[in-house]
C-alpha positions as CSV (number, residue, x, y, z in Angstrom):
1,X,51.5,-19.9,-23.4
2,X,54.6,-18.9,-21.7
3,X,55.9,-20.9,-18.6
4,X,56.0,-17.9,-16.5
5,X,52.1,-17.9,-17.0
6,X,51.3,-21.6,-17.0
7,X,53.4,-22.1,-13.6
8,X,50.7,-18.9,-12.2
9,X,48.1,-20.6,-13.7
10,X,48.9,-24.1,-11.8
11,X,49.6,-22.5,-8.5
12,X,46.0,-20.4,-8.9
13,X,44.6,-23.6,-9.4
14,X,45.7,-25.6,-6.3
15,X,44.2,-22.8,-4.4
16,X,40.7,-22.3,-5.6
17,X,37.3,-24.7,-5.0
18,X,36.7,-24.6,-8.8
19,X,40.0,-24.6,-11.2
20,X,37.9,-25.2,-14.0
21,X,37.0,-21.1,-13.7
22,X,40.7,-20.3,-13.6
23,X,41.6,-18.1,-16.8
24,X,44.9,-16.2,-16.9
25,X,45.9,-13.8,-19.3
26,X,49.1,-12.4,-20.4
27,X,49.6,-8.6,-21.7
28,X,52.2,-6.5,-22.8
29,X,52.1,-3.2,-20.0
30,X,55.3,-0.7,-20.8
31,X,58.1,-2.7,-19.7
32,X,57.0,-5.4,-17.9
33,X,54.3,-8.6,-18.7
34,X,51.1,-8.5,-17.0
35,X,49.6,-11.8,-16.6
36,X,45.4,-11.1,-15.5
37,X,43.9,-13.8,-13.0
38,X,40.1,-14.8,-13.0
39,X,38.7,-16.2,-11.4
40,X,34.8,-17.9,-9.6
41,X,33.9,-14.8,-7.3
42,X,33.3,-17.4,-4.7
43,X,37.4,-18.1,-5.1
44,X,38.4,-14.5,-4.9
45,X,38.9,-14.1,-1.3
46,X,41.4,-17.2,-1.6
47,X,43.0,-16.0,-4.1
48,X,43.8,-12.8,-1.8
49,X,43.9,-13.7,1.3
50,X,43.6,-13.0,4.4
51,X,44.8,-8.6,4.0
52,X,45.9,-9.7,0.9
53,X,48.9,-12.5,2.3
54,X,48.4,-14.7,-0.2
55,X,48.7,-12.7,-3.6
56,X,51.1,-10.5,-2.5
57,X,53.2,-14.0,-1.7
58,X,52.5,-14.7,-5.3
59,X,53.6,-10.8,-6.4
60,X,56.6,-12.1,-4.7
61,X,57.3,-15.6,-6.3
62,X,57.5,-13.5,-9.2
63,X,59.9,-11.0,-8.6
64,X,62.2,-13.7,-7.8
65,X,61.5,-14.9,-11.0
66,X,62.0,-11.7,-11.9
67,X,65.4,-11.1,-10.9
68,X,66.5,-14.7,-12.6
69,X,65.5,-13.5,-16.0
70,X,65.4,-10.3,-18.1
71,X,61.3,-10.0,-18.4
72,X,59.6,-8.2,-15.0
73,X,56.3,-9.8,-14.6
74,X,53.1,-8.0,-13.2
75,X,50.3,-10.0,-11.6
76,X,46.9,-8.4,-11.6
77,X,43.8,-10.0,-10.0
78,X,40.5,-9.1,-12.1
79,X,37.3,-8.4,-10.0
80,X,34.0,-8.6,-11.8
């Protein structure tokens, strides 16, 4: 598990009502690492956020991360 992915993972965690449900997933997309969030579809909405404030502040986190290191992370919230 990469630290990148485990830090998401934490932060996803803190958010929701059941972390126990939390599952990320990392992939290989062209150039960049897409890491897949699931999550209890009663935790979705927190997850987003209010017009979506709250995962695009995550988007964000990582493209700071982003322009520390040479890997671009993606972050991709899975709806079932």
């Amino acid at each position: 598990m990469s630290e990148v992915r485990s830090e998401v993972e934490e932060l996803i965690r803190r958010l929701v009502d059941q972390p126990e449900k939390v599952k990320v997933a990392e992939f290989p997309s062209g150039d960049e690492i897409l890491l897949e969030v699931e999550v209890a579809p009663e935790d979705l909405g927190k997850v987003i956020g209010r017009q979506g404030r709250t995962v695009r502040a995550l988007r964000t986190l990582l493209e700071t991360r982003n322009a520390r290191e040479a890997i671009p992370y993606g972050l991709e919230i899975i709806e079932d």
